[in-house]
Structures are given as C-alpha cells and as structure tokens.
C-alpha positions as CSV (number, residue, x, y, z in Angstrom):
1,X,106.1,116.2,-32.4
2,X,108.4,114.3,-30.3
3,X,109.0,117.0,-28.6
4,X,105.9,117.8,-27.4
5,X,105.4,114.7,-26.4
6,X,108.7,115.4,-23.9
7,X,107.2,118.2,-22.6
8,X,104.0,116.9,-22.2
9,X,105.4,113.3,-20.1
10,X,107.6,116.0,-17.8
11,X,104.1,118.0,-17.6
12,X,102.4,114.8,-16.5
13,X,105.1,113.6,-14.3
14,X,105.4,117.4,-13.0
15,X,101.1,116.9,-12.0
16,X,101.1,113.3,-10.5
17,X,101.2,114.2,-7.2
18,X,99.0,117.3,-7.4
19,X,95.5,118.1,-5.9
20,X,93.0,115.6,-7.6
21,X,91.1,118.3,-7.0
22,X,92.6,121.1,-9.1
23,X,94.3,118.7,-11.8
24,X,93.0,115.9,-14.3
25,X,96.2,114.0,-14.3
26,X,96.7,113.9,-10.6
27,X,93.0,113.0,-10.5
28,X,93.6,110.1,-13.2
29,X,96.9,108.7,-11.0
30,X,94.7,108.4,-7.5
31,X,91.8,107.1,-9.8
32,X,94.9,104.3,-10.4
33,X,96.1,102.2,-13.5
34,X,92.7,100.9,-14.1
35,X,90.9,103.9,-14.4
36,X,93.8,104.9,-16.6
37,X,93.7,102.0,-19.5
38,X,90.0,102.9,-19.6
39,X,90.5,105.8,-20.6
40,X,93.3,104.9,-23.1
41,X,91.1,102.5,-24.5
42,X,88.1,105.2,-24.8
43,X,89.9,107.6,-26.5
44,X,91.5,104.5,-29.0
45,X,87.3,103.7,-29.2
46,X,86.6,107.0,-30.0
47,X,89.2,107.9,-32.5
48,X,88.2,104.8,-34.4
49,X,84.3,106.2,-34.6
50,X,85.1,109.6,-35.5
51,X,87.4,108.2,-38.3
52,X,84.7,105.8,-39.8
53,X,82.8,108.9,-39.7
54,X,85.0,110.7,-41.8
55,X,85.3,113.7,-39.3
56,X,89.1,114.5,-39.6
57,X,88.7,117.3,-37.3
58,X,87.4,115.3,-34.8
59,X,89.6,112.2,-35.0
60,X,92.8,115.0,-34.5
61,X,91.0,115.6,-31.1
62,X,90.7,112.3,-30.3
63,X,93.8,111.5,-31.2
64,X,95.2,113.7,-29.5
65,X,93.3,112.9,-25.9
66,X,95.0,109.5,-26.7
67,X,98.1,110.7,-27.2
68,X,97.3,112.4,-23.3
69,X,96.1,109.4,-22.0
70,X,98.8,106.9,-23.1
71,X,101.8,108.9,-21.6
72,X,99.1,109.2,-18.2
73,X,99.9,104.9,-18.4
74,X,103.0,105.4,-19.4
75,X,104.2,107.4,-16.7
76,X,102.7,105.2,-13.8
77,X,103.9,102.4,-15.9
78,X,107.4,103.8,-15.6
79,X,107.9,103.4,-19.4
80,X,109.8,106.1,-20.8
81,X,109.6,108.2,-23.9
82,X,113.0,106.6,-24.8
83,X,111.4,102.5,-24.4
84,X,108.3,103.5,-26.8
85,X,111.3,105.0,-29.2
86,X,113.7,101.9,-29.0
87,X,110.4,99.3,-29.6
88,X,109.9,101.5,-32.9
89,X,113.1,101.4,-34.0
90,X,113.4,97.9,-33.0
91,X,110.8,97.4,-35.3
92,X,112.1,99.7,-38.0
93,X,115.2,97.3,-38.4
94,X,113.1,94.1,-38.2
95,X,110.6,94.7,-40.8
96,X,110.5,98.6,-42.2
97,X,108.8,101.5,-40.8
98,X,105.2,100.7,-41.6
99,X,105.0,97.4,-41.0
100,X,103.8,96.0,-37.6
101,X,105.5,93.2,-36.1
102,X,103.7,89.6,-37.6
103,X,101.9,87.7,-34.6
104,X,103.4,84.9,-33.4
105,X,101.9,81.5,-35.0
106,X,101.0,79.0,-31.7
C-alpha cells in the first residue's frame, strides 16, 4: 500500500499544473486549499455514513476517494509521504501502534 500511495503523490504532483479542464487534480489545486479540505472532509463524512451502514463495499470506495483527496492537501501543503510516516512512527514509540496520541489536558 505504501507504495501506491508513492505513486499516487508523484501522480498528483505530476497533474498540479495541468489543464483544470482535462484533469480533476489540477482542477482541485486552482479550486485552492479550501476547496481541497472540503473535499477531504466529504469523503471522511462519507466513509463514516457508509460504515454505520454496514456497506463495506462502499466504505472501500470512500475510503479510498479519501485516501485521493488527503495526498491532493498534502501535496499543496508540501507535506510529504515521509512527514505522515515519521508522525506514525513517532507515535508508534510514544504509545504503541494503535493508540492515538491522548489530548492535551488545558
């Protein structure tokens, strides 16, 4: 999978400056970094429905259009395949694999 995800950031990095026109993810960068955490946050919405649903099939789609849409951010964000890797295993040696970071008390 991680790989996948390389060649799908290089894909999206390779598109950026395309025709709006004839490409989604040059379309999404002109649309700008707004338009682009809507549409992470749709997807996120919509994985969530289809999974109280039950519809595994459809969460799996979802999840992947997330998957497309966060390395979209990413990418005008600048953030790296590498950074997302590092916070994980940043994590990892903090408090185990599937645990998520406690919030901060304040």
């Amino acid at each position: 999978m991680i790989d996948s995800l390389h060649r799908l950031y290089e894909a999206v990095l390779a598109r950026r400056r395309q025709d709006p026109a004839k490409s989604k993810t040059a379309k999404l960068f002109a649309a700008g970094r707004g338009k682009m955490a809507q549409k992470v946050g749709e997807e996120a919405v919509e994985v969530a429905l289809e999974a109280v649903q039950g519809r595994t099939q459809a969460v799996i789609s979802e999840s992947a259009d997330l998957l497309y849409n966060l390395t979209v951010l990413w990418a005008d964000m600048g953030i790296r395949l590498d950074d997302i890797w590092a916070e994980i295993h940043r994590r990892e040696t903090l408090y185990g694999i599937a645990e998520k970071l406690p919030k901060s008390e304040g």
